[in-house]
Structures are given as structure tokens and as C-alpha cells.
PyMOL Python script that loads the backbone (N, CA, C, O; Angstrom):
from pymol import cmd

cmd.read_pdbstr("""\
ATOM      1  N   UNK A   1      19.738  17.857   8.123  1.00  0.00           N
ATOM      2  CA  UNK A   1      18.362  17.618   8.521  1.00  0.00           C
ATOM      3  C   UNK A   1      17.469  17.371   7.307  1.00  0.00           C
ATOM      4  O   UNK A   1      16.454  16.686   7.426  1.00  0.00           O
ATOM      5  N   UNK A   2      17.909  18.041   5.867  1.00  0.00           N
ATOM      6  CA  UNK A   2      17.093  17.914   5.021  1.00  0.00           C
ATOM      7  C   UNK A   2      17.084  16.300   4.440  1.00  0.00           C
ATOM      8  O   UNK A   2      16.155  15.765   3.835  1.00  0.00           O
ATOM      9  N   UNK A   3      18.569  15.612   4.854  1.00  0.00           N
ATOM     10  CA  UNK A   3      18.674  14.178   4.268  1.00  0.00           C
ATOM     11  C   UNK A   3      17.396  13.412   4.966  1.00  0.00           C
ATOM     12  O   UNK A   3      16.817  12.450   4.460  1.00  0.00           O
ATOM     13  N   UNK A   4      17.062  14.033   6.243  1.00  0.00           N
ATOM     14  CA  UNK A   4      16.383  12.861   7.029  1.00  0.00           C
ATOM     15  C   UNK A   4      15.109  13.164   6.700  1.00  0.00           C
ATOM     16  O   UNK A   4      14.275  12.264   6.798  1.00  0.00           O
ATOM     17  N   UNK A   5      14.768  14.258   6.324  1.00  0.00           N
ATOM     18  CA  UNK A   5      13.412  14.211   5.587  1.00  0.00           C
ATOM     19  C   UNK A   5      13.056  13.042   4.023  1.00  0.00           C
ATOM     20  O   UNK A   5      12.052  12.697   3.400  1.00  0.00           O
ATOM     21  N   UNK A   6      14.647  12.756   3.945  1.00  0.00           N
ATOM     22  CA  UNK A   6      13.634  11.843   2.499  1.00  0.00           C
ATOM     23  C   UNK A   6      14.151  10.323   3.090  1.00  0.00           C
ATOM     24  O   UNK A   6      13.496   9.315   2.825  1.00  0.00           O
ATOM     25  N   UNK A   7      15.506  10.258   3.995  1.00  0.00           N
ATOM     26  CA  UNK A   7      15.859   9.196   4.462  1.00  0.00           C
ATOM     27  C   UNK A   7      15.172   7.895   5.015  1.00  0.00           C
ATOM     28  O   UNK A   7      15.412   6.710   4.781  1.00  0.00           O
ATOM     29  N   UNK A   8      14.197   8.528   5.862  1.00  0.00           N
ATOM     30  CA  UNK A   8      13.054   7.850   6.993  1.00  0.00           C
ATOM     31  C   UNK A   8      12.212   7.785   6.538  1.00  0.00           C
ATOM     32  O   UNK A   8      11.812   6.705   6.972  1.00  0.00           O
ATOM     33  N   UNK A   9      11.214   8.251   5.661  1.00  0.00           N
ATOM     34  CA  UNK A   9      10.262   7.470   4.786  1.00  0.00           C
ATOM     35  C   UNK A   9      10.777   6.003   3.631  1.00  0.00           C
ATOM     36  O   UNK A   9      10.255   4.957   3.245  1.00  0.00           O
ATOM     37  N   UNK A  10      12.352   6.874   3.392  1.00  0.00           N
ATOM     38  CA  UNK A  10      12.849   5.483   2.343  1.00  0.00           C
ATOM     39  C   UNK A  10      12.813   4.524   2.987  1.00  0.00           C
ATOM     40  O   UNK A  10      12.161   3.582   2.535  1.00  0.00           O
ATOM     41  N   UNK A  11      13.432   4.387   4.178  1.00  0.00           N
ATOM     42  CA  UNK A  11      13.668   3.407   5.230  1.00  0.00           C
ATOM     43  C   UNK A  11      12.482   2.871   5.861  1.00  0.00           C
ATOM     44  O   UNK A  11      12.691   1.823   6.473  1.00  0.00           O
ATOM     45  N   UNK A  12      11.414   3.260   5.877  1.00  0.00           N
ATOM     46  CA  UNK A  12      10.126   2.808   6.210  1.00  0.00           C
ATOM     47  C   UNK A  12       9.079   1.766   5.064  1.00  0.00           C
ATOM     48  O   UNK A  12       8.212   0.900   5.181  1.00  0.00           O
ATOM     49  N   UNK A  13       9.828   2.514   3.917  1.00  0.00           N
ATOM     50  CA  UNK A  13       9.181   1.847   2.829  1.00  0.00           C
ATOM     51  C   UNK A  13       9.683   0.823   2.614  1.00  0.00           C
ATOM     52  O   UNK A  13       8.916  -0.093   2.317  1.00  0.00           O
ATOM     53  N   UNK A  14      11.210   0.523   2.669  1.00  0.00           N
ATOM     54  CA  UNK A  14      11.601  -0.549   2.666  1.00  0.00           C
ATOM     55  C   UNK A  14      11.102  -1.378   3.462  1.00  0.00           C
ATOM     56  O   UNK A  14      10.851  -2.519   3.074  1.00  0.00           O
ATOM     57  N   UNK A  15      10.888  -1.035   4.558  1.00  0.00           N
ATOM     58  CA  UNK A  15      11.050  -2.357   5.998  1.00  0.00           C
ATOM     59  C   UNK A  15       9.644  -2.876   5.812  1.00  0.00           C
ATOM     60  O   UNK A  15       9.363  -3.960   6.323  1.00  0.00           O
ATOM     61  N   UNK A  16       8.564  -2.083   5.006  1.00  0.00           N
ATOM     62  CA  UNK A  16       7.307  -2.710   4.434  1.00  0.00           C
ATOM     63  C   UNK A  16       7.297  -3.086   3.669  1.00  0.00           C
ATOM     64  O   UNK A  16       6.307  -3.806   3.535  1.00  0.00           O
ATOM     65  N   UNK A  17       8.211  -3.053   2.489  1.00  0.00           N
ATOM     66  CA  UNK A  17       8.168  -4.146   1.220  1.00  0.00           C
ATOM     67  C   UNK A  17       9.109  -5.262   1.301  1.00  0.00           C
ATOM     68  O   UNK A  17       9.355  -5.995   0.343  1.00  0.00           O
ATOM     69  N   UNK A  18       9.788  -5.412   2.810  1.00  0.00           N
ATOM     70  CA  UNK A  18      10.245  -6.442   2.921  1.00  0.00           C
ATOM     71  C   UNK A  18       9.581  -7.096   4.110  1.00  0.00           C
ATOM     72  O   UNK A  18      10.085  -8.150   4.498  1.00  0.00           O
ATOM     73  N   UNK A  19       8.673  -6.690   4.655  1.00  0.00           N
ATOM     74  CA  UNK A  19       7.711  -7.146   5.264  1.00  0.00           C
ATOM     75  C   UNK A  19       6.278  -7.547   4.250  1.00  0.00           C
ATOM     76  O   UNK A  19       5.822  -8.643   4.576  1.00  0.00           O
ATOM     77  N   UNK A  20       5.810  -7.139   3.556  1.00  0.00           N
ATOM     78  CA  UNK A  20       5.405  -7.988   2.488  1.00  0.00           C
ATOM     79  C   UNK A  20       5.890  -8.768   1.618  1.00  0.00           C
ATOM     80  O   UNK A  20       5.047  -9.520   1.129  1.00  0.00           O
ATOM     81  N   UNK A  21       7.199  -8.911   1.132  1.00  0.00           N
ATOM     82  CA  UNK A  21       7.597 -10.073   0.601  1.00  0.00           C
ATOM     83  C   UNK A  21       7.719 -11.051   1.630  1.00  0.00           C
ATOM     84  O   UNK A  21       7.507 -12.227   1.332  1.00  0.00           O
ATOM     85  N   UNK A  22       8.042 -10.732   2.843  1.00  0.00           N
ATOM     86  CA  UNK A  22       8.193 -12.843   3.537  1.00  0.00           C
ATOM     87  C   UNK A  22       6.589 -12.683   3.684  1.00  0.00           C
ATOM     88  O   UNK A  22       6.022 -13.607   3.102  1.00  0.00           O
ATOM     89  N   UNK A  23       5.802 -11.880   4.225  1.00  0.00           N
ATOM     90  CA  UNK A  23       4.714 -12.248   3.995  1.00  0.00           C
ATOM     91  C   UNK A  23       3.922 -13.355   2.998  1.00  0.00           C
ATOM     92  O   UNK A  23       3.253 -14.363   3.224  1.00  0.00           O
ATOM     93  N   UNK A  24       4.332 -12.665   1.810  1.00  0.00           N
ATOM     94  CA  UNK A  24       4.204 -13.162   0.566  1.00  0.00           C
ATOM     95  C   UNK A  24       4.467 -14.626   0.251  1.00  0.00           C
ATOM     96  O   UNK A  24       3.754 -15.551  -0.136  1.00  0.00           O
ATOM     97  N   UNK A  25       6.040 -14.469   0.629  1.00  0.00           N
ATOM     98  CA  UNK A  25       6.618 -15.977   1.181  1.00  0.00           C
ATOM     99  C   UNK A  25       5.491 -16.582   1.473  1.00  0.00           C
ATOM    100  O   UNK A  25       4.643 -17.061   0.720  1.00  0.00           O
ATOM    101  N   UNK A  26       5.561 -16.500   3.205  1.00  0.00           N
ATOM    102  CA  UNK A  26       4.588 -17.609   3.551  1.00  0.00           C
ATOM    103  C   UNK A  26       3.687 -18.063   3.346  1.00  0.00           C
ATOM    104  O   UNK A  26       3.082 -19.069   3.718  1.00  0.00           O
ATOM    105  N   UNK A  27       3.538 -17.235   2.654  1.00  0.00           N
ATOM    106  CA  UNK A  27       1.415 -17.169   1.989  1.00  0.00           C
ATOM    107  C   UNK A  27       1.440 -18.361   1.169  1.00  0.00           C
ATOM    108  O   UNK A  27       0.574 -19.236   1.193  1.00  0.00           O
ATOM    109  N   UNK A  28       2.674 -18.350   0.302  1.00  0.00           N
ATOM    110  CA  UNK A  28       2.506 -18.962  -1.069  1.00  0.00           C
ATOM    111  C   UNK A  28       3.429 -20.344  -0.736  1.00  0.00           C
ATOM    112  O   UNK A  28       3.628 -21.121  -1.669  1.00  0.00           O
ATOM    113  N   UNK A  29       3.772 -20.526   0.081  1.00  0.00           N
ATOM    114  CA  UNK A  29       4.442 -21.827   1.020  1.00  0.00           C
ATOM    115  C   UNK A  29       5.767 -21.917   0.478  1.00  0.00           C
ATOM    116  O   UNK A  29       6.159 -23.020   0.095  1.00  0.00           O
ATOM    117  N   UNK A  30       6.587 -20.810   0.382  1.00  0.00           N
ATOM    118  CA  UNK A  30       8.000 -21.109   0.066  1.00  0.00           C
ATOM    119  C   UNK A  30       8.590 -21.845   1.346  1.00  0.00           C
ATOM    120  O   UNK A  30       9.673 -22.362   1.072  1.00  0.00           O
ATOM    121  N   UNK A  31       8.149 -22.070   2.820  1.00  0.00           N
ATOM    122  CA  UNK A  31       8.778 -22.210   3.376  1.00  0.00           C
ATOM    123  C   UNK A  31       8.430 -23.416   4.023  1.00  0.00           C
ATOM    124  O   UNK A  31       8.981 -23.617   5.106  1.00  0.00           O
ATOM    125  N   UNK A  32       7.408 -24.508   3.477  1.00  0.00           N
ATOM    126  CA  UNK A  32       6.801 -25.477   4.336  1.00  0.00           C
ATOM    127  C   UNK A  32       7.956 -26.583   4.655  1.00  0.00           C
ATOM    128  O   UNK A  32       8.499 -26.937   5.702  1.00  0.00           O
ATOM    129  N   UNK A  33       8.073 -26.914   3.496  1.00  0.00           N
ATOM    130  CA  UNK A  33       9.452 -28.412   3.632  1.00  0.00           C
ATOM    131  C   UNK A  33      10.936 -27.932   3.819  1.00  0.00           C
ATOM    132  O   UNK A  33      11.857 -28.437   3.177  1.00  0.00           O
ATOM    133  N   UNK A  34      11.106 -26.972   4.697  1.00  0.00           N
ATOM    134  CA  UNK A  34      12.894 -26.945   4.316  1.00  0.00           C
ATOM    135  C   UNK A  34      14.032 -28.155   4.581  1.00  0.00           C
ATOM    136  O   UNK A  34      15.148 -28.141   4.064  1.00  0.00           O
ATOM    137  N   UNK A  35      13.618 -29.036   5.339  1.00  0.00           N
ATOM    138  CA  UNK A  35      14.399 -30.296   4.554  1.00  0.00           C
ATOM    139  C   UNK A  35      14.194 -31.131   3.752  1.00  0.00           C
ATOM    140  O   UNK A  35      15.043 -32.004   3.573  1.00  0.00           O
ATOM    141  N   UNK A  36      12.928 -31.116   2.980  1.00  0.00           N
ATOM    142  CA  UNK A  36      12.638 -32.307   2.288  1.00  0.00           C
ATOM    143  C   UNK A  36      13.647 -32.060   1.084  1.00  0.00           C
ATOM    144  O   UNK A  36      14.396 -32.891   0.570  1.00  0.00           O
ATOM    145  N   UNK A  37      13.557 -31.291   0.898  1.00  0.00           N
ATOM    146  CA  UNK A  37      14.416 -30.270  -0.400  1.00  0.00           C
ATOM    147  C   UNK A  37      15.583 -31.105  -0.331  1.00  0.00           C
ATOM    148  O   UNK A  37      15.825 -31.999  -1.143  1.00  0.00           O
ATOM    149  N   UNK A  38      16.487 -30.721   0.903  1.00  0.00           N
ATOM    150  CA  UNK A  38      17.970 -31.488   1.392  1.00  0.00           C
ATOM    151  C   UNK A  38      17.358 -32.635   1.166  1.00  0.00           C
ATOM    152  O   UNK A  38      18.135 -33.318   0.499  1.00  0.00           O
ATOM    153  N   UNK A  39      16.066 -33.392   1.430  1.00  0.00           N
ATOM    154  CA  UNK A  39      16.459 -34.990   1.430  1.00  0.00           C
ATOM    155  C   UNK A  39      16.415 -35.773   0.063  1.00  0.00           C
ATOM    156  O   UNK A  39      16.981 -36.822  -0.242  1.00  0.00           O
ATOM    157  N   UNK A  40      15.593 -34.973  -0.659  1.00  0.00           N
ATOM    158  CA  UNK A  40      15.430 -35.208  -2.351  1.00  0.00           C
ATOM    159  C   UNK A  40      16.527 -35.235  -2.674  1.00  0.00           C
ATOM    160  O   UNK A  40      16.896 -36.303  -3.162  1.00  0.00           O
ATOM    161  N   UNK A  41      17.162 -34.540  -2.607  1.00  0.00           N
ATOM    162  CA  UNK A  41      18.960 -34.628  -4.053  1.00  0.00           C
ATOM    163  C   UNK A  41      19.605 -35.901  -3.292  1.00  0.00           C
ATOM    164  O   UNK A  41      20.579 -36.327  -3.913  1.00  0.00           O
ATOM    165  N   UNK A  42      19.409 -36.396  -2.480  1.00  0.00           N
ATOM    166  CA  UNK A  42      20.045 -37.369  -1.764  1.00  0.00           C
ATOM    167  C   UNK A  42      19.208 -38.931  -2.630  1.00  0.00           C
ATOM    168  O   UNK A  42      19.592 -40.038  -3.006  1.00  0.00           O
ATOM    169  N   UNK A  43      18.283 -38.379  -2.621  1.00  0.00           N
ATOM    170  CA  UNK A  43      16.845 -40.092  -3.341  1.00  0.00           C
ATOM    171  C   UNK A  43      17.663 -40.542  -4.175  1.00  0.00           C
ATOM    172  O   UNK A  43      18.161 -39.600  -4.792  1.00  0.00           O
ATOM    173  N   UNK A  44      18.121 -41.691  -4.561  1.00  0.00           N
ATOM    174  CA  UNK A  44      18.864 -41.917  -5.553  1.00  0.00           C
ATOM    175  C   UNK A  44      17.823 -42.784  -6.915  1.00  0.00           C
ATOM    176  O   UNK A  44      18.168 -42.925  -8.088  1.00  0.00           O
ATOM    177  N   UNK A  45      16.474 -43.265  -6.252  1.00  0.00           N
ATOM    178  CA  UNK A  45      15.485 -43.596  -7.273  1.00  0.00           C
ATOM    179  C   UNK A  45      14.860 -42.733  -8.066  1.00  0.00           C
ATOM    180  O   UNK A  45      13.810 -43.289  -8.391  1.00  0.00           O
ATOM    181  N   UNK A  46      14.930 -41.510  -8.638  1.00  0.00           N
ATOM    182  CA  UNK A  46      15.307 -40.714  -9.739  1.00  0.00           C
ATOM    183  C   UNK A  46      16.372 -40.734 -10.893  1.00  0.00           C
ATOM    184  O   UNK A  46      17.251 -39.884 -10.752  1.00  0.00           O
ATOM    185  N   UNK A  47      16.434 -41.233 -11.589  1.00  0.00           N
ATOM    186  CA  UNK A  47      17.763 -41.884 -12.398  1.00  0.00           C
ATOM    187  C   UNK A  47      16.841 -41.115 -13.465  1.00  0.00           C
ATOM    188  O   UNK A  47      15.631 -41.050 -13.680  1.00  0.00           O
ATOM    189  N   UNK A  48      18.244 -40.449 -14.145  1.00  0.00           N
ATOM    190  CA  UNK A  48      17.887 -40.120 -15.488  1.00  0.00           C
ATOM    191  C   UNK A  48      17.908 -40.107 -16.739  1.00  0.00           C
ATOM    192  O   UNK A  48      19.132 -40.179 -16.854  1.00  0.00           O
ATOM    193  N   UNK A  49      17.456 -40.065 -18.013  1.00  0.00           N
ATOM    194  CA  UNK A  49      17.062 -41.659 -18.856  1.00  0.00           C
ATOM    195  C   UNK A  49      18.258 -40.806 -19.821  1.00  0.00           C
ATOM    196  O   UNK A  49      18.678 -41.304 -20.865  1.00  0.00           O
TER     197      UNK A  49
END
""", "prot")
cmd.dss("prot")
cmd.show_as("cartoon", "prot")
cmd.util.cbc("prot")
cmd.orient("prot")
């Protein structure tokens, strides 16, 4: 019983600092284009000198 006293706050803290990082994510637009990304390495008019 004494584990679950420090267990469930750890576990809470986590699930909020990983609820503020995608937060974070989205905020800062990691997630707007997820295919443009895939379609870029494909452009072949980028040639490099």
C-alpha cells in the first residue's frame, strides 16, 4: 500500500507532462503537413550543387 502512495501521483504526473507535450506539439505546428514531408523527398527539383 505504501508503493501506491508514491506510484499514483508518479503516474499522474506523467499523463500531464505528456499531455502537455502534444499539447505543445500542436501549438507549435509539429503536426500541420504530415504528408507534405513524404511528398518533398520525392521533388526531384532540389538537386544538389
Amino acid at each position: 500500500m505504501n508503493a501506491f502512495i508514491f506510484m499514483l501521483p508518479a503516474a499522474i504526473g506523467l499523463a500531464l507532462a505528456g499531455l502537455a507535450a502534444l499539447s505543445w506539439a500542436m501549438k507549435s505546428g509539429q503536426f500541420d503537413d504530415p504528408k507534405g514531408a513524404a511528398a518533398r523527398i520525392l521533388d526531384e527539383t532540389d538537386h544538389p550543387s
